[in-house]
Residue frames as a rotation matrix with the C-alpha (Angstrom) as fourth column:
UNK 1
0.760 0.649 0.039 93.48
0.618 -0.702 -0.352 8.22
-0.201 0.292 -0.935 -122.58
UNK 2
0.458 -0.880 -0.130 97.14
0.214 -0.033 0.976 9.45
-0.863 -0.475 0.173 -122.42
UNK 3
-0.669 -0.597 0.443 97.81
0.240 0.390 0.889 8.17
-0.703 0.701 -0.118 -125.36
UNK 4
0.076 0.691 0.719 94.75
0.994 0.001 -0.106 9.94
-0.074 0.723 -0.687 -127.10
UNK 5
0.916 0.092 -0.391 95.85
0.034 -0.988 -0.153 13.51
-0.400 0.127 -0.908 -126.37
UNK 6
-0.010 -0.939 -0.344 98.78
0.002 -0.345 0.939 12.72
-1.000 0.009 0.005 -127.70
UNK 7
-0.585 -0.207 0.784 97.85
0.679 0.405 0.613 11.57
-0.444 0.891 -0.096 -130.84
UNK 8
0.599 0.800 0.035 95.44
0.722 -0.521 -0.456 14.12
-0.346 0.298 -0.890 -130.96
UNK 9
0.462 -0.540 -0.704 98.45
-0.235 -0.840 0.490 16.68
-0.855 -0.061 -0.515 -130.96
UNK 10
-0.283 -0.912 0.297 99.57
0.209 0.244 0.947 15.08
-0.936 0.330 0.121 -134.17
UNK 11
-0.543 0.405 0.735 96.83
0.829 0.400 0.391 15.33
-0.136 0.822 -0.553 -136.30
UNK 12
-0.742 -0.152 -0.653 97.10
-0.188 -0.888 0.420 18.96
-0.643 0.435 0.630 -138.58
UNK 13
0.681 0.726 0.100 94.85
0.179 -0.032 -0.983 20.45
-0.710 0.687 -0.151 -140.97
UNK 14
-0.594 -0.634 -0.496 96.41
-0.301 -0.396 0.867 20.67
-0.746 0.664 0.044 -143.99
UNK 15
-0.966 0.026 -0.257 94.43
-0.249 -0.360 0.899 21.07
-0.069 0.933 0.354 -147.39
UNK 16
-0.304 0.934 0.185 91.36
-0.745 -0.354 0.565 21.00
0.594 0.035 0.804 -146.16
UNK 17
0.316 0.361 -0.877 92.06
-0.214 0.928 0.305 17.49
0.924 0.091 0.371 -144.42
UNK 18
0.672 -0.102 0.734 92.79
-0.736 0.020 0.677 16.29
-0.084 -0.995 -0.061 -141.21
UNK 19
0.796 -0.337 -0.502 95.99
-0.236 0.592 -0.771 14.58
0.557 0.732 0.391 -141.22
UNK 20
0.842 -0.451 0.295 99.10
0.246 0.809 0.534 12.17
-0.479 -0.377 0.792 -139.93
UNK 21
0.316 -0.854 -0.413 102.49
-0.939 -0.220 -0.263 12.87
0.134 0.471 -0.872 -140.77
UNK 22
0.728 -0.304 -0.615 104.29
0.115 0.938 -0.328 9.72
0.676 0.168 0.717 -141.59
UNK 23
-0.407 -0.853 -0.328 107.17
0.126 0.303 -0.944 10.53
0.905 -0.426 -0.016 -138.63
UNK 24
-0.249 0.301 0.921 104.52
-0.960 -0.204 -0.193 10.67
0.130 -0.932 0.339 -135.99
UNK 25
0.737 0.612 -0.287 102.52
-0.643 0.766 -0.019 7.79
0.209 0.199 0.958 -137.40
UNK 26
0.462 -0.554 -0.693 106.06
0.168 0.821 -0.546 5.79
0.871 0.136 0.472 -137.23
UNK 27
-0.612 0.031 0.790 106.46
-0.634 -0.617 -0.467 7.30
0.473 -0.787 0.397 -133.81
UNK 28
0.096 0.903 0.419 103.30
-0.995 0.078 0.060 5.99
0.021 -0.423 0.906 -132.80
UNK 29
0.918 0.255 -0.304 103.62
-0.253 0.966 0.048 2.36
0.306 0.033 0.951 -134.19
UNK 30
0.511 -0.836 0.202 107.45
-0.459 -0.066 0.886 2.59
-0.727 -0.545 -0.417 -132.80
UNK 31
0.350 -0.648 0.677 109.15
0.767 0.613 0.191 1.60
-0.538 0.452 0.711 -135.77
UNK 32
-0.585 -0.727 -0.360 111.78
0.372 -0.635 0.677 4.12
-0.721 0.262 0.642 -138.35
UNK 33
0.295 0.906 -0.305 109.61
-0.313 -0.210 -0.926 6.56
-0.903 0.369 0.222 -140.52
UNK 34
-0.562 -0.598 -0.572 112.18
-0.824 0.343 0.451 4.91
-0.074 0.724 -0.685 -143.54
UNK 35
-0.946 -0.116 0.302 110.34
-0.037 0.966 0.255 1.78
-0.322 0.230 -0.918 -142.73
UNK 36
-0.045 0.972 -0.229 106.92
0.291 -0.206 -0.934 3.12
-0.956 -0.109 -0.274 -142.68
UNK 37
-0.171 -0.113 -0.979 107.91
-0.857 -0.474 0.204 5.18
-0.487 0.873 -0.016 -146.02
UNK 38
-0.910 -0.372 -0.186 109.45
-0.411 0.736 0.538 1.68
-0.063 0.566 -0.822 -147.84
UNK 39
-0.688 0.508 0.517 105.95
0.477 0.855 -0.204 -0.19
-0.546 0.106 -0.831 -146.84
UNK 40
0.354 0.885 -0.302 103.66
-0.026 -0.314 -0.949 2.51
-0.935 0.344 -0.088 -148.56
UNK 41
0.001 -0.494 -0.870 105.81
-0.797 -0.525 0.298 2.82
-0.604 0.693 -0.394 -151.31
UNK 42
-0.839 -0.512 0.185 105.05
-0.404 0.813 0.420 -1.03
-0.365 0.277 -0.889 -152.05
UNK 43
-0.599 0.639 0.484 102.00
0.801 0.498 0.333 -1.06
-0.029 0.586 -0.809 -151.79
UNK 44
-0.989 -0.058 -0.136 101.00
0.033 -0.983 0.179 2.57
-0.144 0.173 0.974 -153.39
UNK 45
-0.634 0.765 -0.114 98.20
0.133 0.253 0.958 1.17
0.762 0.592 -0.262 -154.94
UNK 46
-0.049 0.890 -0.454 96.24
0.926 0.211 0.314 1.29
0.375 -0.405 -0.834 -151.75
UNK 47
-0.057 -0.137 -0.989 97.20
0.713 -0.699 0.055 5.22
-0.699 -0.702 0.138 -151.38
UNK 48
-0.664 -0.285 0.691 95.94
0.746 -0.202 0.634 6.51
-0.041 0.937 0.347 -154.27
UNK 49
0.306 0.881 0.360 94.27
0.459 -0.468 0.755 9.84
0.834 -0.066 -0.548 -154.10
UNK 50
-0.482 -0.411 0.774 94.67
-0.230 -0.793 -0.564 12.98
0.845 -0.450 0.288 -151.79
UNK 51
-0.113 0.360 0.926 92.40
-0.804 -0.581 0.128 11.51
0.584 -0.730 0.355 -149.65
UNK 52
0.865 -0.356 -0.352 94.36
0.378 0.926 -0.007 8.57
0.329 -0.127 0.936 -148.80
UNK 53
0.135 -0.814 -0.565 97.77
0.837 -0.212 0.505 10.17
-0.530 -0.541 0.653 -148.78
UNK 54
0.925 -0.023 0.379 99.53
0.294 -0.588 -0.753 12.66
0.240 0.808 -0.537 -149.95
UNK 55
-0.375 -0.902 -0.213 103.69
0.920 -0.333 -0.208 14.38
0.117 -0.274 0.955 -149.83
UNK 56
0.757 0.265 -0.597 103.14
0.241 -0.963 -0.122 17.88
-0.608 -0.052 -0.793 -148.38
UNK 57
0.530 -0.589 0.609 105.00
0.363 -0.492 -0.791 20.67
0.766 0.641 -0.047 -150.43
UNK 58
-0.766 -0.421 -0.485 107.81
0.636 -0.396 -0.662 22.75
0.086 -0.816 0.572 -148.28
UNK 59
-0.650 0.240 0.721 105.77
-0.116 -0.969 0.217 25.15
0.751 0.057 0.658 -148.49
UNK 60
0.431 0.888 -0.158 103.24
-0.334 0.320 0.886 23.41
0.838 -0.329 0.435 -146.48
UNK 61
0.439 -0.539 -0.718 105.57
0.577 0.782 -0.235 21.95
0.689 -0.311 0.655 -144.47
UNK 62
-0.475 -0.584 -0.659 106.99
0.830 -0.048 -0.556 25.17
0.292 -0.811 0.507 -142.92
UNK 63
-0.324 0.806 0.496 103.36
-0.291 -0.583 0.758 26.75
0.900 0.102 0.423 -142.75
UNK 64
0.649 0.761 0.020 102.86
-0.198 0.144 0.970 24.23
0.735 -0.633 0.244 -140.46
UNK 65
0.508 -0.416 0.754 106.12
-0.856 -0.148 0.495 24.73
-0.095 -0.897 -0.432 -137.97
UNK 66
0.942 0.149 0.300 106.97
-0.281 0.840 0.464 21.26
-0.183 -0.521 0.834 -138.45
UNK 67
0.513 -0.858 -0.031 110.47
0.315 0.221 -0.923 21.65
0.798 0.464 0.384 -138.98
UNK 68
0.183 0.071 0.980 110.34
-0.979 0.107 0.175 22.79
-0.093 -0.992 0.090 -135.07
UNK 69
0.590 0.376 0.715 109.59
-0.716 0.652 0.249 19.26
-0.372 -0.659 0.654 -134.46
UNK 70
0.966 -0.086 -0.243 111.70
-0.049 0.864 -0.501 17.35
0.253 0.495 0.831 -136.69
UNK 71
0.615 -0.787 -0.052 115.75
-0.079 -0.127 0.989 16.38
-0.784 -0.604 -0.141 -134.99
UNK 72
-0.321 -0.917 0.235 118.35
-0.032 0.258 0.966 16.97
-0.947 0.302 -0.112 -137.50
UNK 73
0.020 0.366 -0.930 116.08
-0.922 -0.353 -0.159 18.17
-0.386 0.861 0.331 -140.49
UNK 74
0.505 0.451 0.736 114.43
0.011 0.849 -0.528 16.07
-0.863 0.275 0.424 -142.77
UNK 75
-0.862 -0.442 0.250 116.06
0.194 0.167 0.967 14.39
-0.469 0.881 -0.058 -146.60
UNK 76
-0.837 0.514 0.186 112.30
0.457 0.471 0.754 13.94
0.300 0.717 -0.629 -148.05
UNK 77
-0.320 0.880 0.350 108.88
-0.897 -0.401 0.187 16.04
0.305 -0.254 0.918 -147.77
UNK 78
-0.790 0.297 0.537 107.11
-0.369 0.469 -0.802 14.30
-0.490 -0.832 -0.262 -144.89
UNK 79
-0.664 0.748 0.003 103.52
0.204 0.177 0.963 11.86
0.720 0.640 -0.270 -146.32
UNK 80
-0.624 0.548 0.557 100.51
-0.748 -0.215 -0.628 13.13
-0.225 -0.808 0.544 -144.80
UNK 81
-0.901 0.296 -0.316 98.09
0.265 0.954 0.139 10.45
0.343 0.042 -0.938 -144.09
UNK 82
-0.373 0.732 0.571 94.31
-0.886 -0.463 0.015 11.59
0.275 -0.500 0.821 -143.59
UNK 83
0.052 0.480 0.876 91.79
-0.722 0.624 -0.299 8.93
-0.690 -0.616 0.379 -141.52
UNK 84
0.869 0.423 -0.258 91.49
-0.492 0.680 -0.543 6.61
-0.054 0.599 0.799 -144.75
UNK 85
0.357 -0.893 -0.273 94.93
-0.661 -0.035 -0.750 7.00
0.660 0.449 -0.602 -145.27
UNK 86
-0.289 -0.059 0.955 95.56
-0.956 0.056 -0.286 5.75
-0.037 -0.997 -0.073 -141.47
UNK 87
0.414 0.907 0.078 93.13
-0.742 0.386 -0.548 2.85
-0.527 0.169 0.833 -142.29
UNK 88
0.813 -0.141 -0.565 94.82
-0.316 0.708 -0.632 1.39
0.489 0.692 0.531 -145.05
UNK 89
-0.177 -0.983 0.058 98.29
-0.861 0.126 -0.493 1.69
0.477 -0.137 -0.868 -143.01
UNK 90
-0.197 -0.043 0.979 96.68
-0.656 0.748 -0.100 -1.22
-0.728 -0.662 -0.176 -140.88
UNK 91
0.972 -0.006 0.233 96.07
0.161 0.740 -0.653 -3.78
-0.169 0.673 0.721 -143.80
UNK 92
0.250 -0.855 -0.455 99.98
0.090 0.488 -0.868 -2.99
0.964 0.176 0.199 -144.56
UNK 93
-0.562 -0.793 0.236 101.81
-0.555 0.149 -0.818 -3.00
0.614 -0.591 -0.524 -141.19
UNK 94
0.228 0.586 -0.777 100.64
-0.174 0.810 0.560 -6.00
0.958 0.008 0.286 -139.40
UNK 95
-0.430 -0.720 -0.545 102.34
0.257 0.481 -0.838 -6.11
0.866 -0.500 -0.022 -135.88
UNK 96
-0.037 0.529 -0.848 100.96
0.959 0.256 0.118 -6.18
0.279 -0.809 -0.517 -132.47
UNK 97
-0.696 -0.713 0.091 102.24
0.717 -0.682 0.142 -2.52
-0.039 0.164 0.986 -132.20
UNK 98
-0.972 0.225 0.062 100.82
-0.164 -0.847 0.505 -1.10
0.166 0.481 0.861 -135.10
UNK 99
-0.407 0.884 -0.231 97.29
0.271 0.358 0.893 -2.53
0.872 0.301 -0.385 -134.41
UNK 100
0.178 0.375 -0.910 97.01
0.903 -0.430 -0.001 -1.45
-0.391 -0.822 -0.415 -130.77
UNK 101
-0.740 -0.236 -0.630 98.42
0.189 -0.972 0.143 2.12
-0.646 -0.013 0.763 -132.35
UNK 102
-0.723 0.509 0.467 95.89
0.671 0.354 0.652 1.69
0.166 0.784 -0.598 -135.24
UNK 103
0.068 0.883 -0.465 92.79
0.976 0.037 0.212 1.72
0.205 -0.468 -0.859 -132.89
UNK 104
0.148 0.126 -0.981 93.97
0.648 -0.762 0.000 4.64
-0.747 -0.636 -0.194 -130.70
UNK 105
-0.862 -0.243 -0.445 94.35
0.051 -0.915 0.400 6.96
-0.505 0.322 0.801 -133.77
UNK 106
-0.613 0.687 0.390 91.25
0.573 0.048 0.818 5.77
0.543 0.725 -0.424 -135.22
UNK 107
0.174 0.586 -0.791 89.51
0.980 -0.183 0.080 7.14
-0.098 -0.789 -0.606 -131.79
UNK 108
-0.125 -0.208 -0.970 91.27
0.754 -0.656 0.043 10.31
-0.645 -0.726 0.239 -132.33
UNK 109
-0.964 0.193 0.184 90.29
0.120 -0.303 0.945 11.02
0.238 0.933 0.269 -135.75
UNK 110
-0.347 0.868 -0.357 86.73
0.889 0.425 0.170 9.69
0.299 -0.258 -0.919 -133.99
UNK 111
0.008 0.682 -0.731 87.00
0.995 -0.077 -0.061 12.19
-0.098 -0.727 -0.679 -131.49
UNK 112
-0.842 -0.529 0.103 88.27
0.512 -0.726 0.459 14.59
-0.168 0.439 0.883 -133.38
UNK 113
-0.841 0.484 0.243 85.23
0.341 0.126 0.931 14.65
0.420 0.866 -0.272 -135.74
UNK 114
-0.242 0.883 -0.402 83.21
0.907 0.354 0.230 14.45
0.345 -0.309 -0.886 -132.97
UNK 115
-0.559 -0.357 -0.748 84.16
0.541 -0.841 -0.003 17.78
-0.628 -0.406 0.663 -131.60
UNK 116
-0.940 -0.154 -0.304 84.15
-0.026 -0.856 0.516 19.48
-0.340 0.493 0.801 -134.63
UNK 117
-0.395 0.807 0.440 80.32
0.163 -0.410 0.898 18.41
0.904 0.426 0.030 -134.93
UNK 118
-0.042 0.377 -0.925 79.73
0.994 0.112 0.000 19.45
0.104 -0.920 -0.379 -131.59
UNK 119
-0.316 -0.418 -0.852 80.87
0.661 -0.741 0.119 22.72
-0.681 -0.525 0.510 -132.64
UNK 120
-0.927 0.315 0.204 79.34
-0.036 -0.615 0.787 23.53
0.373 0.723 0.582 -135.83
UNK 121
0.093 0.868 -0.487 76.01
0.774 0.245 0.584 22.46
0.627 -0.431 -0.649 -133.51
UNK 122
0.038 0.049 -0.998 77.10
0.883 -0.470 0.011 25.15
-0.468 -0.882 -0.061 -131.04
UNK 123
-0.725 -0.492 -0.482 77.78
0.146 -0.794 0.590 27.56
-0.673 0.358 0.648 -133.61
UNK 124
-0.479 0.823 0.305 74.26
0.483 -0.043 0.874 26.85
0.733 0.566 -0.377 -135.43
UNK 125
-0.001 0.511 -0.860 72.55
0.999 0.035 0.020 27.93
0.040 -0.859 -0.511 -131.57
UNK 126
-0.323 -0.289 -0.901 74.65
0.432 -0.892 0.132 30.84
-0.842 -0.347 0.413 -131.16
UNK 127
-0.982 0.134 -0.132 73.92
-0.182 -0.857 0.482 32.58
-0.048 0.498 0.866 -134.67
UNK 128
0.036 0.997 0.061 69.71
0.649 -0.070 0.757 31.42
0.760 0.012 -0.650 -134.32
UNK 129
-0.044 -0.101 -0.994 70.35
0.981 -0.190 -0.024 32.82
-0.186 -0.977 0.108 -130.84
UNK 130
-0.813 -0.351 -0.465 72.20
0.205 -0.919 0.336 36.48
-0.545 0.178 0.819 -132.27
UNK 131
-0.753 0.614 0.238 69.54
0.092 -0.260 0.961 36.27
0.652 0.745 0.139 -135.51
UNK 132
0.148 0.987 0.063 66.13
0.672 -0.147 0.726 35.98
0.726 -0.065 -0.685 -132.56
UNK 133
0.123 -0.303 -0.945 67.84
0.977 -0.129 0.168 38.51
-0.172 -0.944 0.280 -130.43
UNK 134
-0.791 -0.436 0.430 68.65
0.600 -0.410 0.687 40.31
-0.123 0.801 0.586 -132.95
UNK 135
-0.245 0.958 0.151 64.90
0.747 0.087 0.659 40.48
0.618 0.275 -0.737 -133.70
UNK 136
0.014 0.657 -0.754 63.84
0.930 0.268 0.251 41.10
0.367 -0.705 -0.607 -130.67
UNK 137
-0.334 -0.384 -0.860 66.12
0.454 -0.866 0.210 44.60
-0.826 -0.321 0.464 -130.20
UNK 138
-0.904 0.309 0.295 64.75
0.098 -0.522 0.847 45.46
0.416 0.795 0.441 -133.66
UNK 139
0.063 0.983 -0.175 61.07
0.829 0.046 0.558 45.26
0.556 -0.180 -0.812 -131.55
UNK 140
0.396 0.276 -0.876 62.25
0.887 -0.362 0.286 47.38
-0.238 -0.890 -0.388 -128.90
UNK 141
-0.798 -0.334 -0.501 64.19
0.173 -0.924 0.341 49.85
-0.577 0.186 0.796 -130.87
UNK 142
-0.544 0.749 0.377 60.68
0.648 0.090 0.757 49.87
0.533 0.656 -0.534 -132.74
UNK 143
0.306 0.852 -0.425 58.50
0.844 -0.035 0.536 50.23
0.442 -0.523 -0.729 -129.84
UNK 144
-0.482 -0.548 -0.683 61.33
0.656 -0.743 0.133 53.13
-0.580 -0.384 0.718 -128.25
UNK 145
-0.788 -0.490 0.374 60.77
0.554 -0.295 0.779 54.91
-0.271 0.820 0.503 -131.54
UNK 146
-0.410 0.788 0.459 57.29
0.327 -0.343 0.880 55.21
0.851 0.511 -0.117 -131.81
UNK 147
0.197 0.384 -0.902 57.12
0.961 0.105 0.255 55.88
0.193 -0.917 -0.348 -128.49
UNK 148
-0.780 -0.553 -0.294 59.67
0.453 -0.822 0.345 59.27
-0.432 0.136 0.892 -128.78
UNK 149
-0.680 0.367 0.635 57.14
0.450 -0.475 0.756 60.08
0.579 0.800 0.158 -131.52
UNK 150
0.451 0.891 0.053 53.98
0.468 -0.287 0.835 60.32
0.759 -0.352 -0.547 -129.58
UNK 151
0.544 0.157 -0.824 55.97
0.806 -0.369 0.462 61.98
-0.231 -0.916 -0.327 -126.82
UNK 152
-0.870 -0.490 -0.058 57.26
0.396 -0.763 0.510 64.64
-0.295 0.421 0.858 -129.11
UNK 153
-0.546 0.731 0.409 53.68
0.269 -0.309 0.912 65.29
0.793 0.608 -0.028 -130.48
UNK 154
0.637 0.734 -0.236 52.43
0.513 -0.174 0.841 65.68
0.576 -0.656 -0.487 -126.72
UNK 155
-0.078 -0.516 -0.853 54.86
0.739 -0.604 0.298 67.89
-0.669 -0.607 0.429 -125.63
UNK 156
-0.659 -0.402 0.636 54.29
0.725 -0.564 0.395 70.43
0.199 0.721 0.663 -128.76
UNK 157
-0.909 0.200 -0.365 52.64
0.000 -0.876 -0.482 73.70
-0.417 -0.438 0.796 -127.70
UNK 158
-0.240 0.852 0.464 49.16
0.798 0.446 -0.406 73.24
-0.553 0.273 -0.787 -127.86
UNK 159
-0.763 0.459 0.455 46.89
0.188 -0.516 0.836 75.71
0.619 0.723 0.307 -129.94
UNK 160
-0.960 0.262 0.101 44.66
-0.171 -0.262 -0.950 77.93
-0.223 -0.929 0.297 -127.29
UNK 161
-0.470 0.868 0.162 41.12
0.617 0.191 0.763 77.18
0.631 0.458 -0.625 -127.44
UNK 162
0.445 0.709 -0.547 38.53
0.853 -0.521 0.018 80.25
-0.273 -0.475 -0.837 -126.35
UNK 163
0.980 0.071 -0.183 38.75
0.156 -0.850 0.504 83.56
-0.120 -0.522 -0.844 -125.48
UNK 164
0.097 -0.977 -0.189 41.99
0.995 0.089 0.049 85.41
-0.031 -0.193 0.981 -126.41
UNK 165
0.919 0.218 -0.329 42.73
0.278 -0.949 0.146 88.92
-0.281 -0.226 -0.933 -125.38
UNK 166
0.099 -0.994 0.044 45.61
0.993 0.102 0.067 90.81
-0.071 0.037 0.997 -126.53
């Protein structure tokens, strides 16, 4: 499990995707992110499309801090890799390694997901919750209201009835 919060800590949002940097991913499978680079770059064809891979821009790059993390600065914008992207890397890198590293990032993409529908589910509750609460003070600031009324109308000075002398 160890080895799922870490990988969780690697995987950034960036352009709407959830995503791998190629020097964690080569991190992870323990081999140079040069080799990791050299094997997508052969076979591109299976990384076609932003939502496969993609090269972040600097700009993106030092939005997200990650020149913090990188020793001795980097020659080449980092590839981000989103869950598909991940996916294909296991049809190219073949090695006992990368396949046990494979799995555990697929889980953390897994649980990743899961979360985040666990939270748009908690965040549907809470605004039905705020919207029948909501209501519910709109009954009582009703019922307050009409309540003020009728005790403004029984507290106005009546109009004598009978007999007045003056």
């Amino acid at each position: 499990m160890d080895d799922l919060s870490n990988i969780q800590k690697k995987i950034y949002e960036i352009r709407g995707y959830r995503v791998m940097l190629d020097f964690d991913l080569a991190e992870t499978y323990g081999i140079e992110t040069k080799y990791l680079k050299r094997a997508v770059r052969s076979n591109i064809k299976r990384f076609e499309g932003d939502d496969f891979m993609f090269e972040l821009t600097k700009e993106e790059f030092e939005v997200q801090n990650l020149h913090l993390k990188q020793r001795g600065g980097i020659r080449y914008m980092p590839f981000a890799f989103t869950e598909l992207g991940v996916a294909m890397l296991s049809s190219v890198l073949n090695s006992e390694k990368a396949i046990d590293a494979n799995r555990n990032i697929m889980r953390a993409f897994v649980i990743l997901r899961q979360y985040a529908l666990g939270y748009a589910e908690l965040n549907q509750k809470l605004e039905d919750f705020m919207i029948s609460t909501n209501m519910q003070f709109s009954e009582v600031y009703q019922a307050l209201t009409e309540l003020a009324e009728q005790k403004k109308e029984l507290d106005k000075p009546r109009k004598r009835i009978g007999y007045v002398q003056e």
